[in-house]
C-alpha positions in Angstrom: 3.6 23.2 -2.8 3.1 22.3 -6.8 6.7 20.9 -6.4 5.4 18.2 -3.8 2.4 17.5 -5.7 4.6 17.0 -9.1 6.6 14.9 -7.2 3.6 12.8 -6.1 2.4 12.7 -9.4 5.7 11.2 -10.6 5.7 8.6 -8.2 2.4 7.1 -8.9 2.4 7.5 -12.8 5.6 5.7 -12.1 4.5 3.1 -9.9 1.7 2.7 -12.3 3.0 2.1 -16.0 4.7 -0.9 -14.6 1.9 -2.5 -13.1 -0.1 -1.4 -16.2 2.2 -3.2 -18.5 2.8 -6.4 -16.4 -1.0 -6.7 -15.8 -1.0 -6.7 -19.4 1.4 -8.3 -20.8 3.1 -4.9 -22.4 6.5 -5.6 -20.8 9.6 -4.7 -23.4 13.5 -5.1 -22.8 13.3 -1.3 -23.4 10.9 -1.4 -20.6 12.9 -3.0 -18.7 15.8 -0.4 -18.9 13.9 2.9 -19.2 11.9 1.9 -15.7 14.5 2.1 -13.3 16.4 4.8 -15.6 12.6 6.8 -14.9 12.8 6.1 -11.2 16.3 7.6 -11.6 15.4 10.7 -12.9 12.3 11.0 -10.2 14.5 11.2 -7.2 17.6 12.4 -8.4 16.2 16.2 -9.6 14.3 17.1 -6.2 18.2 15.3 -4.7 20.4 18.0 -6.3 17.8 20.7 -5.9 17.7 20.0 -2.0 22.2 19.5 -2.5 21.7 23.3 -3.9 19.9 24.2 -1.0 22.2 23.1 1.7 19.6 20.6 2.9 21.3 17.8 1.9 25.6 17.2 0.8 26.6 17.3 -2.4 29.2 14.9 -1.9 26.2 12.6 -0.4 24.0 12.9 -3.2 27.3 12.6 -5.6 28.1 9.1 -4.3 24.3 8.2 -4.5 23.9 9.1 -8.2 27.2 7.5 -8.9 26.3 4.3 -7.4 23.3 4.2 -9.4 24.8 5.4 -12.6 27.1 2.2 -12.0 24.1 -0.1 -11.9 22.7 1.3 -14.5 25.3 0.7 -16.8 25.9 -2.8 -15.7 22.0 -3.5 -17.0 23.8 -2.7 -20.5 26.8 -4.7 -19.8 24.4 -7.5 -18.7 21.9 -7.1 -21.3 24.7 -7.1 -23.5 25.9 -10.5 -22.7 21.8 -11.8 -22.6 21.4 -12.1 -18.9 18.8 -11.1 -17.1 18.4 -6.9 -16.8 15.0 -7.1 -15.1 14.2 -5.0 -11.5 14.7 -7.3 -8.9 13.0 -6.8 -5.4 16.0 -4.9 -3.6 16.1 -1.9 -6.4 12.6 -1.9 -5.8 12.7 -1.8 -2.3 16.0 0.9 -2.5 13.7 3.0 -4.7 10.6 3.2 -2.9 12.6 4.0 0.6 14.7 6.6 -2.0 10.9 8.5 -3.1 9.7 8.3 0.6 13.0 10.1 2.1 12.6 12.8 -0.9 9.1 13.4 0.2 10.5 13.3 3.6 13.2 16.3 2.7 10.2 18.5 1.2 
């Protein structure tokens, strides 16, 4: 039970800071990168703890992280380069259908 009430927590503290800092007018390019690197971390820990469980496939939750890993590192490649790194409205769609499935699975 504390597990799904960390997990909440999570969500809405992250959910939060970025609605805090765009309300006012805190955004960062490090920001930018560490928010969907957070969202990241939120979903994939309670992912491989449910893989280690059997409830979900590893090699499910494998191609997942990797996928996101990928985009992850093309924010650097882009940000790199100058072009635009910021969360568009599909990874913030993905994500929020990502934390609901996770609630889902516990």
């Amino acid at each position: 039970m504390w597990g799904i009430w960390c997990y909440i927590f999570a969500c809405v503290t992250d959910y939060s800071d970025g609605v805090i800092a765009r309300g006012c007018g805190l955004t960062t390019e490090l920001g930018k990168s560490l928010d969907p690197l957070s969202d990241k971390v939120v979903y994939a820990l309670p992912l491989l703890y449910f893989a280690s469980q059997g409830i979900v496939s590893w090699w499910g939750v494998g191609v997942f992280l990797v996928v996101d890993i990928i985009g992850q590192y093309s924010r650097v490649w882009l940000a790199k380069y100058k072009l635009e790194t910021k969360a568009n409205r599909i990874g913030k769609v993905k994500t929020s259908v990502v934390f609901v499935l996770v609630f889902t699975l516990m």
